[in-house]
Kinemage of the C-alpha trace (Angstrom):
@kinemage 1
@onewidth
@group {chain A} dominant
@subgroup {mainchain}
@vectorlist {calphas} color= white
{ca unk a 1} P 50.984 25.866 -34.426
{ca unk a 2} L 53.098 22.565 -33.786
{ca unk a 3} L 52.813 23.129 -30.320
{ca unk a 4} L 48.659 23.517 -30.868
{ca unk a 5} L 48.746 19.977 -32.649
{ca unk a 6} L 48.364 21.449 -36.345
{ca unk a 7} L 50.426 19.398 -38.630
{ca unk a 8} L 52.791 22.238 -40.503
{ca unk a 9} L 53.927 23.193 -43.790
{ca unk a 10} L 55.866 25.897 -44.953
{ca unk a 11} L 56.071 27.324 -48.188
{ca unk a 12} L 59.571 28.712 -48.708
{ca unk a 13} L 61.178 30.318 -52.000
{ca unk a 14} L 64.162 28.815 -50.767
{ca unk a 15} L 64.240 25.274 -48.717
{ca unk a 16} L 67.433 25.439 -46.214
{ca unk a 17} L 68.200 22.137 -45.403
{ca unk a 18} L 67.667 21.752 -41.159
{ca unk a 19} L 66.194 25.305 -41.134
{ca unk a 20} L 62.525 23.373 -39.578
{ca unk a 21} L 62.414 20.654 -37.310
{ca unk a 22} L 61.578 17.049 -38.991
{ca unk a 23} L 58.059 17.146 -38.255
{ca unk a 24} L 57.648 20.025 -40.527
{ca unk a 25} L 56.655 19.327 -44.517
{ca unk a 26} L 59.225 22.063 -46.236
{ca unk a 27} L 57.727 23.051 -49.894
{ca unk a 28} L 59.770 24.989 -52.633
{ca unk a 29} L 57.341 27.338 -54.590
{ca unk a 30} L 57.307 29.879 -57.077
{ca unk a 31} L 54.906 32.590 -55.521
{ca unk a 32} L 53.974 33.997 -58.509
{ca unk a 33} L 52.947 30.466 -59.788
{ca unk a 34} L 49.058 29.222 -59.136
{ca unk a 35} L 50.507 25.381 -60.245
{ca unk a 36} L 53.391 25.598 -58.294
{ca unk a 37} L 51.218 26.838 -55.058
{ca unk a 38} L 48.385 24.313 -55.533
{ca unk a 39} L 50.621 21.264 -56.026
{ca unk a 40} L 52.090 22.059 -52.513
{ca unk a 41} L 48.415 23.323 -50.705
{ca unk a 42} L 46.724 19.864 -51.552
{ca unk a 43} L 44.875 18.498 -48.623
{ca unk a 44} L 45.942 21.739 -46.747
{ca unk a 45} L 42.752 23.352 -44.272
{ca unk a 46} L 43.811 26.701 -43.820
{ca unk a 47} L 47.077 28.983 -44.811
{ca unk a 48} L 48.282 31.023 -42.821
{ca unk a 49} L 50.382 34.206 -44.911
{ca unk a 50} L 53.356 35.899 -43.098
{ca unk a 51} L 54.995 37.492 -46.330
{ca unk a 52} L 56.799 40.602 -46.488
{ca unk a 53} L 55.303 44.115 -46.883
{ca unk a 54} L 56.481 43.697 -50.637
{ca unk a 55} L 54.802 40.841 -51.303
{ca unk a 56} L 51.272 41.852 -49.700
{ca unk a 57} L 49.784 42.760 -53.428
{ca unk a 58} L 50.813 39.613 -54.638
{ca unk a 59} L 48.918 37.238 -52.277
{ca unk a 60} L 46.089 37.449 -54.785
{ca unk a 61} L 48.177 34.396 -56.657
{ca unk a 62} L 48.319 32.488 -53.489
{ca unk a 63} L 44.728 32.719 -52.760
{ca unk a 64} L 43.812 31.711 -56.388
{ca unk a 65} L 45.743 28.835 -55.497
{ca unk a 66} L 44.367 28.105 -51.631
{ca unk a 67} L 40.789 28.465 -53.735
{ca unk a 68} L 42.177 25.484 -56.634
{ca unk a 69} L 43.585 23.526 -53.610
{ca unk a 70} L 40.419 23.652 -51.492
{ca unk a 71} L 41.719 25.219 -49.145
{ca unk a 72} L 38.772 26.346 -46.259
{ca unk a 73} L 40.599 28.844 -44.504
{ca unk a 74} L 42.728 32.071 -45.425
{ca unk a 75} L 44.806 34.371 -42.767
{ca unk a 76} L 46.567 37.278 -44.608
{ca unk a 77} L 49.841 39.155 -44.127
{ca unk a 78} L 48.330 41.941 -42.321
{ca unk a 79} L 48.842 42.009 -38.652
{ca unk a 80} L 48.128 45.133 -37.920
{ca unk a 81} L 46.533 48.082 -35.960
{ca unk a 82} L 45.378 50.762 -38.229
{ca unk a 83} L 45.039 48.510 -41.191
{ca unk a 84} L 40.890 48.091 -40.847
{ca unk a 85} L 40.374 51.722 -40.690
{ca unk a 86} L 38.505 53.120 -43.750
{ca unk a 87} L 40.576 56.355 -43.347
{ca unk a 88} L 43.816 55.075 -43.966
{ca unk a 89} L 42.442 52.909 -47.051
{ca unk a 90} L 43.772 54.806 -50.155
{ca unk a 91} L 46.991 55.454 -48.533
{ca unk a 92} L 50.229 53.880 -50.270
{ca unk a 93} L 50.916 50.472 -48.385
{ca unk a 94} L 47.567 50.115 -46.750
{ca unk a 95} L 45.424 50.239 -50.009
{ca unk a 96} L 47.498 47.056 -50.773
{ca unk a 97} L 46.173 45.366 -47.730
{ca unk a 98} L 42.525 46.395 -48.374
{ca unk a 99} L 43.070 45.110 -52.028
{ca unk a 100} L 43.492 41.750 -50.654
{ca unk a 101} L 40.888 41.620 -47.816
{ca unk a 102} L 38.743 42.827 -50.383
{ca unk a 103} L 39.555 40.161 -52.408
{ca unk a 104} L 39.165 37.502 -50.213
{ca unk a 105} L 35.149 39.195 -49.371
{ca unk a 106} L 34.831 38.919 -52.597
{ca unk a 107} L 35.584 34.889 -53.018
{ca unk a 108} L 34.257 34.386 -49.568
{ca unk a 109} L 30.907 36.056 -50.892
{ca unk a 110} L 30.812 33.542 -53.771
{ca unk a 111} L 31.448 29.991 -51.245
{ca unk a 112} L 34.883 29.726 -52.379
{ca unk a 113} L 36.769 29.874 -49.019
{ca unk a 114} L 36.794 31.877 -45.889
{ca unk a 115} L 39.086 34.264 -44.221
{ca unk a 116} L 40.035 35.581 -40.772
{ca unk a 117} L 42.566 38.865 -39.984
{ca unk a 118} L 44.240 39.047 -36.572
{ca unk a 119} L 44.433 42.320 -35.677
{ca unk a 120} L 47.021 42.492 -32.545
{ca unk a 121} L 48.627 45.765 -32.686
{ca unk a 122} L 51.958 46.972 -33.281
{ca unk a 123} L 54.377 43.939 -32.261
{ca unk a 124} L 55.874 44.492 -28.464
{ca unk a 125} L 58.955 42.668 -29.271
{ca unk a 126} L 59.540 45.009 -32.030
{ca unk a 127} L 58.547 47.983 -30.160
{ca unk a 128} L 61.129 47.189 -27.150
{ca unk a 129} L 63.663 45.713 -29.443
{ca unk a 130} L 63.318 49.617 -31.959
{ca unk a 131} L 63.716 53.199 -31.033
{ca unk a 132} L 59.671 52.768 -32.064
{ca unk a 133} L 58.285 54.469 -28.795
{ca unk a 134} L 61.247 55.027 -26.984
{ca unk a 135} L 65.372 54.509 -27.377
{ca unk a 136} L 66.016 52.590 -25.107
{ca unk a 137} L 69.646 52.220 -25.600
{ca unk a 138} L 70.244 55.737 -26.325
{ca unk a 139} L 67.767 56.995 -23.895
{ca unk a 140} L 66.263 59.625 -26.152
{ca unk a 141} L 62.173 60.084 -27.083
{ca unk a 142} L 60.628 61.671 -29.910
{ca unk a 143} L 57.353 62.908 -28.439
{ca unk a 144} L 54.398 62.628 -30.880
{ca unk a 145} L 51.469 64.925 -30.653
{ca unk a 146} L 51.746 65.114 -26.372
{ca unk a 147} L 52.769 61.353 -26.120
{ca unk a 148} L 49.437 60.277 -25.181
{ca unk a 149} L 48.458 58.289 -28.548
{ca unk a 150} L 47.313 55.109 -27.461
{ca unk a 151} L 48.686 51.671 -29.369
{ca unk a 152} L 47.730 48.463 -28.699
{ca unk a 153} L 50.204 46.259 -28.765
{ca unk a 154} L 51.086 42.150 -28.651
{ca unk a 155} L 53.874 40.006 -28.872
{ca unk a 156} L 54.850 37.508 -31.500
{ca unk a 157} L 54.861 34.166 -28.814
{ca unk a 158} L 50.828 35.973 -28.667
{ca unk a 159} L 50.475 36.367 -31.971
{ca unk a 160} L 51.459 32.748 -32.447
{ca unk a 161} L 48.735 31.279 -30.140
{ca unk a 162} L 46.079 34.035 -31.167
{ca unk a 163} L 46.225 32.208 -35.143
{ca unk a 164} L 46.231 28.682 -33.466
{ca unk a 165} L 43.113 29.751 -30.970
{ca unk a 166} L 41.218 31.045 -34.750
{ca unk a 167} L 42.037 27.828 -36.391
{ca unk a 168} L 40.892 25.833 -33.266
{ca unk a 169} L 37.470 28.280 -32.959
{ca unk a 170} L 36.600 27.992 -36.815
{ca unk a 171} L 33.143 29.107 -36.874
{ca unk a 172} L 33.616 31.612 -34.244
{ca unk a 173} L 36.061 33.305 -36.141
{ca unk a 174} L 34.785 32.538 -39.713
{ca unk a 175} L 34.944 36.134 -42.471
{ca unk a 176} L 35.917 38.355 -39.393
{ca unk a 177} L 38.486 40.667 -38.393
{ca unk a 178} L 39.903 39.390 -34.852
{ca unk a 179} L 40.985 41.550 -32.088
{ca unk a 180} L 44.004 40.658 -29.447
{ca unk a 181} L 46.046 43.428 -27.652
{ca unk a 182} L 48.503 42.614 -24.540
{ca unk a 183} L 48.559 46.513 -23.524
{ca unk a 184} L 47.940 49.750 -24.455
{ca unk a 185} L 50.855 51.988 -24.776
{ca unk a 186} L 51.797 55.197 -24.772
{ca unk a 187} L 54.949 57.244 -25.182
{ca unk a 188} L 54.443 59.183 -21.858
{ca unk a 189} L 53.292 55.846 -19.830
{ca unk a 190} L 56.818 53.786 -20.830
{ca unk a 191} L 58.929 56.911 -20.142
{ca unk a 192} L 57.191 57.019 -16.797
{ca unk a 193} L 58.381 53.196 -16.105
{ca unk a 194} L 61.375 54.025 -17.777
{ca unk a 195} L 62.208 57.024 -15.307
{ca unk a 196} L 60.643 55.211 -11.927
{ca unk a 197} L 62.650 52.170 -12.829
{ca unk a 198} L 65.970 53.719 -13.621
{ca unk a 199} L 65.864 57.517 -12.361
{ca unk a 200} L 69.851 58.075 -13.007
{ca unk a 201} L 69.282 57.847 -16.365
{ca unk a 202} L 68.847 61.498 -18.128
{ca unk a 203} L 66.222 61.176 -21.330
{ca unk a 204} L 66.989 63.374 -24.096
{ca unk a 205} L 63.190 64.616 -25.696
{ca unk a 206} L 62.311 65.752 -29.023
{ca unk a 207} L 58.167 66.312 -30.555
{ca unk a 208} L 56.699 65.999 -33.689
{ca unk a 209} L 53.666 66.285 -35.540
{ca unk a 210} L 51.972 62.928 -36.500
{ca unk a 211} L 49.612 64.585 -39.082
{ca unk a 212} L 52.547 66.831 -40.257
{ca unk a 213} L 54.470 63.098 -40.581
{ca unk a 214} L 51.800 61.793 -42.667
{ca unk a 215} L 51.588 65.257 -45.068
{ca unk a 216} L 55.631 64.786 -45.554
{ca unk a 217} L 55.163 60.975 -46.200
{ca unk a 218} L 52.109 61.219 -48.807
{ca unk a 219} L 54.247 63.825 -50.742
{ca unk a 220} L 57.154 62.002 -50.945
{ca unk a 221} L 55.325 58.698 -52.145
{ca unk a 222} L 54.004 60.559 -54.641
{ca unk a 223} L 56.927 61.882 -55.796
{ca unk a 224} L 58.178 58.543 -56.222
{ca unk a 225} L 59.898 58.443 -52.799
{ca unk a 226} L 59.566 54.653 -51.220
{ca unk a 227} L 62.446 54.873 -48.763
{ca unk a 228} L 62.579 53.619 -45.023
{ca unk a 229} L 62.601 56.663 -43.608
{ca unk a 230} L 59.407 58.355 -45.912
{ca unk a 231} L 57.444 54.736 -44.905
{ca unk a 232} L 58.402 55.198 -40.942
{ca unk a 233} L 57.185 58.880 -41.400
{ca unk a 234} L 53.537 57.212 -42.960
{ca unk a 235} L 53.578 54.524 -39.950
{ca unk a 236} L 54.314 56.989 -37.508
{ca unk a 237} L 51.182 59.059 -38.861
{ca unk a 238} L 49.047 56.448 -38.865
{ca unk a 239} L 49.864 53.626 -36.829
{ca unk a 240} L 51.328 55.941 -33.849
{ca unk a 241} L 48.394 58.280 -34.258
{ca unk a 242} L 46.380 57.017 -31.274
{ca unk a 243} L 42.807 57.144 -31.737
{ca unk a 244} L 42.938 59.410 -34.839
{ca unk a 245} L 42.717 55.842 -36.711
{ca unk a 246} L 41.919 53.377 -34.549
{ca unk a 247} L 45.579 52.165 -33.252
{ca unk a 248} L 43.587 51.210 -29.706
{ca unk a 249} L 41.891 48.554 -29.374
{ca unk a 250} L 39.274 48.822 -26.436
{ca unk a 251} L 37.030 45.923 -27.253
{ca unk a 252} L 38.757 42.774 -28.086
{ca unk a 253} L 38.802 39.407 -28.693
{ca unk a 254} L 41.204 38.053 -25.967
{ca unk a 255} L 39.099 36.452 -24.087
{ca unk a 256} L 38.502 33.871 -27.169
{ca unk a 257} L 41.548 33.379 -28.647
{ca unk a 258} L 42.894 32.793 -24.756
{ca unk a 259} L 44.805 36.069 -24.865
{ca unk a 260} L 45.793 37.507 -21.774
{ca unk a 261} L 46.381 41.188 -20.972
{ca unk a 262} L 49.734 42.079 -19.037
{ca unk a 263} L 49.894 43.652 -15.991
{ca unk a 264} L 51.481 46.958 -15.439
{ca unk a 265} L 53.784 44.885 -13.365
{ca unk a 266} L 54.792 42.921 -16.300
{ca unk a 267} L 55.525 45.814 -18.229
{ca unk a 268} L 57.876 47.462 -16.188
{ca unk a 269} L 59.786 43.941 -15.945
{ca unk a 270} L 59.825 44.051 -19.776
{ca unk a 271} L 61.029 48.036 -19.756
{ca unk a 272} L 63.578 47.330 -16.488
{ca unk a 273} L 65.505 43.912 -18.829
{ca unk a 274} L 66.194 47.271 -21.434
{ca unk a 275} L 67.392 49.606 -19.026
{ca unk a 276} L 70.017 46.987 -17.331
């Protein structure tokens, strides 16, 4: 966004002193305050909200305040792949998420501000950098379904000048849900780099079920379970599902928010700097 030309504030529950360059306004807030959130979003176009997955339901406070502050613009903490899909809306986690684009319809609907959500997939960075897809410091695969579920997928630097390209194409992108993927991944494609690219390497193969993932996970939310592992079993049902609920994106919005898709070339430089 600096880079863009935006001038930047964060809002920080705690300010660490020389944690943002000098250019940078650096606000202390209580998130759960509308006074304390206003006072700092005075004069402020658009916010753009990157909290935690805990703190999703509670963005309702900071849009009360981006409405009080006049705000125009409001990008939510969602960032996702699946997270649009009617199907996945009464689900634990997600129904949060569709709770607050809701909300913001609603106060869009009624003139008081407007809202984008960037849709860009699961993160690549995060799905190189994780035994997400593959393990690739292990070198060991759990198959879902037949490993042909197709994810989009784009990284964060994208991600990063994906929100500057909405805030720089206002109208265009006004009370919309945005679409940017890099690539379209599957588990049986990146082993197939992996193994052309490195074909000493022996790849130790499991399978599961993503629908049997996402029975386990619903029954152990609702037994009170809201551990990592029973939330990576609900991800991996939904998000990792392929086209079950939408985790491809085959129409996008690259092309306007200057998003370029990688080549396959790319991809196996990306796979071939984890396999050195």
């Amino acid at each position: 966004l600096v880079n863009a030309g935006f001038r930047v504030s964060i809002l920080t529950r705690s300010n660490k002193l020389g944690a943002y360059a000098s250019n940078i306004n650096v606000f202390e807030v209580d998130f759960n305050s509308v006074e304390s959130l206003t006072t700092a979003l005075k004069g402020v176009d658009a916010v753009v909200s990157t909290v935690g997955g805990a703190a999703v339901d509670n963005q309702t406070v900071l849009i009360d305040a981006a409405i009080a502050a006049g705000v125009k613009r409001f990008i939510p903490s969602e960032f996702g792949n699946v997270t649009t899909n009617p199907k996945v809306e009464k689900f634990p986690v997600y129904s949060s998420v569709f709770k607050i684009r809701n909300y913001l319809q609603e106060n869009a609907a009624a003139g008081k501000l407007s809202w984008t959500v960037l849709a860009c997939g699961a993160f690549l960075d995060l799905v190189l950098n994780t035994p997400t897809l593959l393990d690739f410091q292990n070198h060991t695969v759990t198959i879902l379904d037949e490993g042909d579920n197709r994810i989009s997928s784009t990284s964060l630097p994208a991600v990063g000048r994906a929100i500057a390209a909405i805030l720089q194409n206002f109208d265009a992108t006004e009370n919309r849900v945005m679409h940017v993927s890099e690539a379209i991944l599957t588990q049986n494609q990146l082993i197939g780099f992996a193994k052309e690219i490195r074909p000493d390497i022996e790849w130790s193969i499991s399978k599961e079920q993503s629908s049997l993932l996402l029975q386990e996970s619903l029954e152990e939310f609702g037994a009170g379970d809201f551990s990592v592992p029973t939330f990576m079993k609900l991800l991996k049902g939904t998000a990792l599902a392929g086209d079950t609920y939408g985790a491809a994106f085959d129409v996008t919005d690259n092309e306007l928010l200057g998003i370029k898709e990688l080549a396959p070339a790319d991809l196996k430089k990306l796979i071939a700097e984890k396999l050195a």
